[in-house]
NUTOR-824318 format. One record per residue: x, y, z of N, C-alpha, C in turn. Coordinates in steps of 0.02 Angstrom, whole numbers, plus 50000, padded with zeros to 5 digits. Last residue first. Example, Ala and Ser with C-alpha at 12.3 -4.5 7.8 and 13.67 -1.06 7.14 Angstrom:
506424988850354506844994750357506455000250394;506604971650390506154977550390506604983550390;
//
This chain:
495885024250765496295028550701496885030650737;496305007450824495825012050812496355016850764;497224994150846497135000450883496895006450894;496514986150749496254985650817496414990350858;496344986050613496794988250634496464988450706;495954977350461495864976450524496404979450567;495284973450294495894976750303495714978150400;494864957950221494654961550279495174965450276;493884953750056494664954050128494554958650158;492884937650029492974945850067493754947250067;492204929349908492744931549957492704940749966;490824917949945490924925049899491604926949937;489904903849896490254907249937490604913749894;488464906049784489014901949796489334907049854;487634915849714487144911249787488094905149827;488084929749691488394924849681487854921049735;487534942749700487594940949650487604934549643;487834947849821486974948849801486754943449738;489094948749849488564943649888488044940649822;489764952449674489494953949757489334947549778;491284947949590490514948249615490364947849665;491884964349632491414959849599491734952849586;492654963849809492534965149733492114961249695;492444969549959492074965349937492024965949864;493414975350112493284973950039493134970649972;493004982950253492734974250211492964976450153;494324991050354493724989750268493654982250279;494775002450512494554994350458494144995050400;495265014250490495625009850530495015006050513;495645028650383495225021450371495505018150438;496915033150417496035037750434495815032650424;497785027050383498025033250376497125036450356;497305012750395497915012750432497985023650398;496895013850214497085010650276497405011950306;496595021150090496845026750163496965022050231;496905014349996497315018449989497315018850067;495595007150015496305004450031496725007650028;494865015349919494665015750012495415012850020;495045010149819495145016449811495165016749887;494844994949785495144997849798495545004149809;493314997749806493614995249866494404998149895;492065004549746492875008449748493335006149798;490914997449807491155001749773491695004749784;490954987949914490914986249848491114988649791;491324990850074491504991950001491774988349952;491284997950234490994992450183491034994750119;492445004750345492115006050288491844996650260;492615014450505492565007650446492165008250372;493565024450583493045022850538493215017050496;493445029150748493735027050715493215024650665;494225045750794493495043950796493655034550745;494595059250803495105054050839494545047950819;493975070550756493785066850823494175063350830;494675072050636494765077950675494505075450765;494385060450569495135061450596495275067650657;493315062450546493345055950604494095060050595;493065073150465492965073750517492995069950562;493915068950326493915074850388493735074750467;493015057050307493775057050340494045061850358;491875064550278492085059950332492615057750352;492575071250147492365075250227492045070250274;492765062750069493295065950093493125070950168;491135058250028492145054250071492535055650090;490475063149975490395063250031491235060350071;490025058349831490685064949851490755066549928;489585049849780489085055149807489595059349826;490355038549777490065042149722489575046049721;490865036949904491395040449847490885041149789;489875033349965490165040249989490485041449937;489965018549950489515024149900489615029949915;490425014450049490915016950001490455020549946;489675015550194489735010750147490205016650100;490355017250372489935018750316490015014050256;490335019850537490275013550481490005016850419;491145028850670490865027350629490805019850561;491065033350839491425027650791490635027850722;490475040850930490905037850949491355033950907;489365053850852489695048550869490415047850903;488865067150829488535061250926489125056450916;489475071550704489355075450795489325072850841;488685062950629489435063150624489835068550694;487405063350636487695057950670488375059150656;487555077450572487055077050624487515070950661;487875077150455488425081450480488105079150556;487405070150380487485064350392488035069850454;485475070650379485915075050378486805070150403;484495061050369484775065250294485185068150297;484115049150501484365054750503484495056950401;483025038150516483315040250474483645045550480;482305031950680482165035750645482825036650595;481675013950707482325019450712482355024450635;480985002950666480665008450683481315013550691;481734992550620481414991750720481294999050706;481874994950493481564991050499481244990350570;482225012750493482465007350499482064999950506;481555027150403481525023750474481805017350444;481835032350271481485036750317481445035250394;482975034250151482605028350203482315034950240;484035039250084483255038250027482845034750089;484995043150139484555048750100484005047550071;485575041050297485155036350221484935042550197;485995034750449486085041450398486045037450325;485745029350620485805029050543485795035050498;486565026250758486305032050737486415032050646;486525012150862486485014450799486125023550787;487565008050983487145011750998486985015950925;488034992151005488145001551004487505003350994;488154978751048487974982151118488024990551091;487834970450939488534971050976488714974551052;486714970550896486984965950937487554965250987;486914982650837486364984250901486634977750946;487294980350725487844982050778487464984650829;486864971550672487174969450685487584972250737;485574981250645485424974350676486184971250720;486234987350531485754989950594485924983350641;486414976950460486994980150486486694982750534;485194971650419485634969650432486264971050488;484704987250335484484984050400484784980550444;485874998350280485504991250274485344989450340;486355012550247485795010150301485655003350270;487245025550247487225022650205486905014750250;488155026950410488155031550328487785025550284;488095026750551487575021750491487675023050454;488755028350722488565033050641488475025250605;488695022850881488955021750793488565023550749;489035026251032488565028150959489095027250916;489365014951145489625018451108489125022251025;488885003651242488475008951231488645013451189;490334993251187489634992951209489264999451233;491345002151047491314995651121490554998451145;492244999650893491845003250949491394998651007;493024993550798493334993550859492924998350902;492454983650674492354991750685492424990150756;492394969250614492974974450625492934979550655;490944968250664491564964750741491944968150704;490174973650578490174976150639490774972850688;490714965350460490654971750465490674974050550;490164953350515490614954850506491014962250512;488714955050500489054954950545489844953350566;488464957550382488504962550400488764960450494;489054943950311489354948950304489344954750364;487804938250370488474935650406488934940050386;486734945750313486804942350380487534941250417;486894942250188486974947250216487004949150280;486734926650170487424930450173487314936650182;485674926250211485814921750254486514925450232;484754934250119484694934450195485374932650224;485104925250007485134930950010485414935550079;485664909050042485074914850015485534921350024;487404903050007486484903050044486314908950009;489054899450037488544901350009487864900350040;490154913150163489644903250129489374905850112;491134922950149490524921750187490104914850126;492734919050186492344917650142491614918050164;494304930650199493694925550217493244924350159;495984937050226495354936050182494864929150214;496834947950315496654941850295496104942450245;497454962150258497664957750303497684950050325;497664964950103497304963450163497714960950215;498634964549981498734969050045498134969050123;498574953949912499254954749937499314960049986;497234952349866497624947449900498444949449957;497074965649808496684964149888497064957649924;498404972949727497934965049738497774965549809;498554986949632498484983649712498154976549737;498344988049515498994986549529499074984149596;497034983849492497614979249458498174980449488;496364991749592496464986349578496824981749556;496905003349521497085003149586497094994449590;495895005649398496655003249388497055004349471;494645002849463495174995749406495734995749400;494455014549551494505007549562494695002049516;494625023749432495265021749471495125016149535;493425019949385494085017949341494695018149371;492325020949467492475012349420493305014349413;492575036249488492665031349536492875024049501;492385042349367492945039849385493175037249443;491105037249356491115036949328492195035649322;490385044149450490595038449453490975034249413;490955059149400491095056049458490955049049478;491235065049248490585059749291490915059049332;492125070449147491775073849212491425070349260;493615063849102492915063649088492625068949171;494965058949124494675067649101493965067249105;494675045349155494975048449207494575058849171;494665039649018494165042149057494035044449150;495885044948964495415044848924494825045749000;496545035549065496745042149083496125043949032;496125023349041495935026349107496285033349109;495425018148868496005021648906495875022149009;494235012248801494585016848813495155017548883;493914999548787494015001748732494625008048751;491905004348850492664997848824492895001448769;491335013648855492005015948900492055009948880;490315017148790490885020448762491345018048800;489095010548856489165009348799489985010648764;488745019348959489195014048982489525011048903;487935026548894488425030148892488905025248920;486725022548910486825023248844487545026648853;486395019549037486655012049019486915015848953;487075036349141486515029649094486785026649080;487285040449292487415040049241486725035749197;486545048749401487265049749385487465048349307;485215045149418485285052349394485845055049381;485375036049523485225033949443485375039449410;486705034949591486105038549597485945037149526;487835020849604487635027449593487095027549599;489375010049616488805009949646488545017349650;490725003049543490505009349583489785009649563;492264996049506491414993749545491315000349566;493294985949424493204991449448492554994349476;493924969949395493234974249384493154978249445;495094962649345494844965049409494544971749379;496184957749252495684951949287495414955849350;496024970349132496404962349176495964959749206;494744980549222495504983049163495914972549209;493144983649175493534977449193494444980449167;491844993149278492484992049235492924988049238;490144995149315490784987149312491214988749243;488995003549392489615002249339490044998049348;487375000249457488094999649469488455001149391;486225003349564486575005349507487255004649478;484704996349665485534998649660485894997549595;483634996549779483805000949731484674999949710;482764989549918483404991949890483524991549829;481184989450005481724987949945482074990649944;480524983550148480854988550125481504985650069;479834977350218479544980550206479904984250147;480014958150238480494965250274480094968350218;479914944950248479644948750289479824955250305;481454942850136480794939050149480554943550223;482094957850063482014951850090481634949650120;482284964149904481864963749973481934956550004;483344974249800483324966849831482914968849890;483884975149605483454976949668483564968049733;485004982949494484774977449563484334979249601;485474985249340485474987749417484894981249414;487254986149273486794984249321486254987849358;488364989949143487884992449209487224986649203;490094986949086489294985649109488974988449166;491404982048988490884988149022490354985549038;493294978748966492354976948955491934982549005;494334983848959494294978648915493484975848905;495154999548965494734995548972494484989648939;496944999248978496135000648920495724997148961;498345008148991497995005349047497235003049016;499065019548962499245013248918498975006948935;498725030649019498725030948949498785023448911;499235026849148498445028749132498345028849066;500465016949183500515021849130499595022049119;501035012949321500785009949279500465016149254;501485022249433501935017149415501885017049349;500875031449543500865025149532501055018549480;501015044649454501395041949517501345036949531;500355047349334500995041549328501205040049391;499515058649351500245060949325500665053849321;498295051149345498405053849277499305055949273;498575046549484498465042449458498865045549374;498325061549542499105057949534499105051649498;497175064549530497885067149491498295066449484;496535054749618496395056749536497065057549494;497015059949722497275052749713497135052249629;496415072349707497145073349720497335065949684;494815068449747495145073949689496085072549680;495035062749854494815057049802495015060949752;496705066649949495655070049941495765063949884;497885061250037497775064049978496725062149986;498505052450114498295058250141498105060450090;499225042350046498575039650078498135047650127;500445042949978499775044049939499305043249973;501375034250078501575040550054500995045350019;500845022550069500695025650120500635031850112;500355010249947500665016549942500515023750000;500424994150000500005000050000500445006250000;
//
């Protein structure tokens, strides 16, 4: 992991990608396949659907993943990016757009194998049954302790659930939820639970809402420690391990959601907090 680069904004890591600091030439880097997704998923007795948009850039053997607001991009424009370049679509303006791509080319050069810490396998099963075990996962890396408020960026029930088990104390933040499956009210404002808490959890869709860099503002400025879940832009979050990130799930395509077969995780896990 390139330590030296891990203080840098999602804007900055951009720029250094395009100037070559990382090694491997953006110009000489192509995309080899393109696709959008989207997903829905309800689970058995639960009230409440999930919505989800994805871009899948493939550079080699590792598909670049970023998860959006429908209103980010279209399927008629995924159309252009095999083919092209990552500096080509590094210039581009879309923000998820260059999330996928410096998640592919981070990816390739950063193997989750070689810089996790460990890796796991959540078994295969339903739906339920691996979100379940993921999201409790999720909650044992995040080093916050029994009555402690834990911030929600970004709200699956599951996870709710998981870290109520744990003994914290959930304060959720969702822009599209209004209340939590046990009734727990939705915060929109995420400046609100980013104030009460003790430790935060968010998902990596922050990077394609632009939200990312000012949570790691502000857990660093609390001393505060943050985990991340991420599908999207896994390996873009890996940059800041250990330098504001103190734990990630990093979960590359193919998701859970996707695969009914066992699915690999790697865990990045720092127990002494930020």
């Amino acid at each position: 992991m390139a330590d030296v680069y891990a203080h840098r904004t999602v804007s900055d890591l951009r720029d250094a990608i395009l100037d070559g600091v990382y090694g491997a030439d953006p110009a000489e880097m192509v995309v080899t396949g393109s696709a959008y997704i989207y997903q829905t998923t309800q689970f058995p007795s639960s009230t409440t659907k999930y919505g989800n948009y994805y871009l899948l850039l493939r550079i080699d053997d590792y598909f670049g993943a970023c998860s959006h607001m429908p209103d980010q991009l279209s399927l008629e424009l995924t159309s252009q990016y095999a083919g092209a370049s990552v500096a080509d679509l590094l210039l581009k303006g879309n923000l998820p757009l260059q999330i996928a791509i410096m998640d592919a080319y981070l990816g390739t050069i950063f193997k989750h194998k070689d810089s996790c810490t460990r890796e796991l396998n959540i078994l295969g099963g339903d739906p339920i049954q691996k979100a379940k075990e993921r999201d409790h996962l999720i909650a044992e890396v995040s080093p916050f302790k029994p009555s402690e408020k834990v911030a929600l960026i970004g709200v699956v029930n599951p996870l709710v659930d998981a870290i109520t088990n744990r003994g914290g104390i959930c304060l959720p933040c969702d822009l599209q939820l209004d209340e939590t499956e046990t009734g727990i009210k939705v915060e929109k404002d995420m400046e609100n639970v980013l104030d009460l808490a003790d430790a935060v959890i968010c998902t990596a869709m922050t990077l394609s809402n632009g939200t990312f860099d000012r949570i790691l503002q502000r857990t660093r400025e609390k001393k505060i420690p943050l985990t991340f879940y991420a599908q999207t832009g896994s390996a873009i979050v890996a940059q800041w391990f250990n330098q504001g990130v103190t734990s990630l799930i990093a979960e590359p395509f193919p998701f859970t959601q996707f695969n009914a077969d066992a699915t690999k995780l790697y865990v990045y896990e720092n127990r002494k907090g930020p």
